[in-house]
N, C-alpha and C positions, 0 to 999 in steps of 0.2 A: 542618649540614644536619638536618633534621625529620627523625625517625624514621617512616616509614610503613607503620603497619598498621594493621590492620581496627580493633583494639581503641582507637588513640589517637581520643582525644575530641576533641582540636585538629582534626586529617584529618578526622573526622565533620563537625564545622563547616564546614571549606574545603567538603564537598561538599554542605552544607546550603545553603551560599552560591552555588555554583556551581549548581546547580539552581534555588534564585530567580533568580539573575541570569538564566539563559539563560529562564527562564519569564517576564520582567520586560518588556515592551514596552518599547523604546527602552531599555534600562539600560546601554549601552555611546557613548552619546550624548552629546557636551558640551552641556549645557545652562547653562552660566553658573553666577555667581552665586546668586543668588534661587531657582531654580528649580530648581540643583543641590543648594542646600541642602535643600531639599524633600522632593526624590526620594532623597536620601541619607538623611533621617531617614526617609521610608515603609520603606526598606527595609531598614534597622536595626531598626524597629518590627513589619517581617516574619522577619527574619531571629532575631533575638529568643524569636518566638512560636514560630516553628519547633524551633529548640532544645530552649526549654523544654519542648515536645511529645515532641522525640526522646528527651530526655533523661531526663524527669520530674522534673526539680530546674533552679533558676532561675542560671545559672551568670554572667549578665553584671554589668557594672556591680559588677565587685566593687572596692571602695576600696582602691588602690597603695596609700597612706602616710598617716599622720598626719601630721594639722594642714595638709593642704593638701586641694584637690577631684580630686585626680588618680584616676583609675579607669581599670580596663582594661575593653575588649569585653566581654571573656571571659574567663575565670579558671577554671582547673580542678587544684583543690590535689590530686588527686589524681596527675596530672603532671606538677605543679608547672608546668604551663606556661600562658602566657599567650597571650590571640589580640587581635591588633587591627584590623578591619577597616578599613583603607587604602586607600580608595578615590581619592584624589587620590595617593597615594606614586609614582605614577608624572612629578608636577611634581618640577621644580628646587626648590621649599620645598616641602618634607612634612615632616610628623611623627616621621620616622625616629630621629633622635638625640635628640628628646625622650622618644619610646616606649620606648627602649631605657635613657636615663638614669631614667625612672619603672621599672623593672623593679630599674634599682640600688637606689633609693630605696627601694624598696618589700620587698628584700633588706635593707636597712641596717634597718626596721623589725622583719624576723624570716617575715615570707611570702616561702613556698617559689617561686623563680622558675627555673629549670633553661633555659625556651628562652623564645621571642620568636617567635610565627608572626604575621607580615604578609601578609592577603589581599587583593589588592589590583588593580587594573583591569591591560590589558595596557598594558607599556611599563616596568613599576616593577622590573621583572628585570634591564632592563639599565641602566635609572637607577641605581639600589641595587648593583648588580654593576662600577660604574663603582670606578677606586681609591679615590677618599675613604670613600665608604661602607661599602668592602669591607674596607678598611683600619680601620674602627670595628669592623665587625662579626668580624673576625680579632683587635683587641686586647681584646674584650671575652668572647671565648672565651677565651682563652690566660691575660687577669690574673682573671676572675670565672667562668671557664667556662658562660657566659652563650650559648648556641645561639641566634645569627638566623635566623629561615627568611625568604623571600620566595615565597608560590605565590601565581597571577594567576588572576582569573576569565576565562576566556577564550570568546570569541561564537563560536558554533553548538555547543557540544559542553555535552552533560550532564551533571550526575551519575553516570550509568552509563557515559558516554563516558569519563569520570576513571575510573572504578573498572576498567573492562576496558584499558585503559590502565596504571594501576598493576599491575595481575595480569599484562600482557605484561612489565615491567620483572623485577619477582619470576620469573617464567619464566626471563627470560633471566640474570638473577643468578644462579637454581639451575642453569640449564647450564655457567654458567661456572665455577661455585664445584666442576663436578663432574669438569672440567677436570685 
């Protein structure tokens, strides 16, 4: 599971993205082929600019491995962790066990890869939650200690819907913790 707090840079992103999405006319809409490619790179090409804004440093597109084109979303070596924005992960083929084999590779290289955050439309929770997937994502913690996450954008809820949302979790964590 993704660690969440205010500080990680991964989380920051999911809610960068979760705020475009729900500000995104139509962004939860199957639009095909052709037209989904489209809209998926507009909003990579937004999503992007955002970051770099939030962030003040260019964090995507940083190069998994030598000698091949593999690159992740997003890359933050100070977390070591990586994000891939999954927008189709919620189909029967998605990127999942390639995303997570580029994370090996990219480890057998020498860059630091600790987790795997997949942000990704609603539905890829319980696709990816199903046993095969789950069963990847349990052996690749256990033999690499390799952390999958999976959070979903999800329609009508903002930004600040995620972040007061997270703080009722924390809440009830510290109640229970005082248990």
């Amino acid at each position: 599971m993704i660690e969440i707090t205010q500080e990680s840079k991964a989380i920051q992103l999911f809610l960068l993205a979760q705020g475009l999405a729900h500000n995104t006319q139509n962004f939860y809409e199957k639009k095909g082929a052709g037209a989904g490619d489209i809209a998926s790179g507009a909003f990579m090409k937004m999503l992007r600019q955002e970051a770099q804004s939030a962030f003040g440093v260019d964090y995507s597109e940083k190069k998994a491995c030598q000698g091949v084109g593999y690159a992740f979303d997003f890359y933050f070596p100070d977390e070591a962790s990586a994000v891939e924005i999954a927008l189709s992960l919620h189909n029967p083929t998605a990127e999942y066990e390639k995303d997570i084999l580029k994370c090996l590779l990219a480890r057998e290289d020498g860059l630091a890869v600790d987790s795997l955050l997949f942000v990704a439309r609603p539905g890829a929770v319980n696709r990816q939650g199903a046993p095969g997937p789950r069963r990847i994502a349990d052996f690749v913690l256990k033999k690499f200690a390799l952390k999958v996450s999976v959070l979903e954008l999800l329609p009508g809820l903002s930004a600040e819907g995620v972040i007061q949302a997270m703080k009722r979790v924390d809440d009830n964590r510290a109640k229970l913790q005082q248990r």
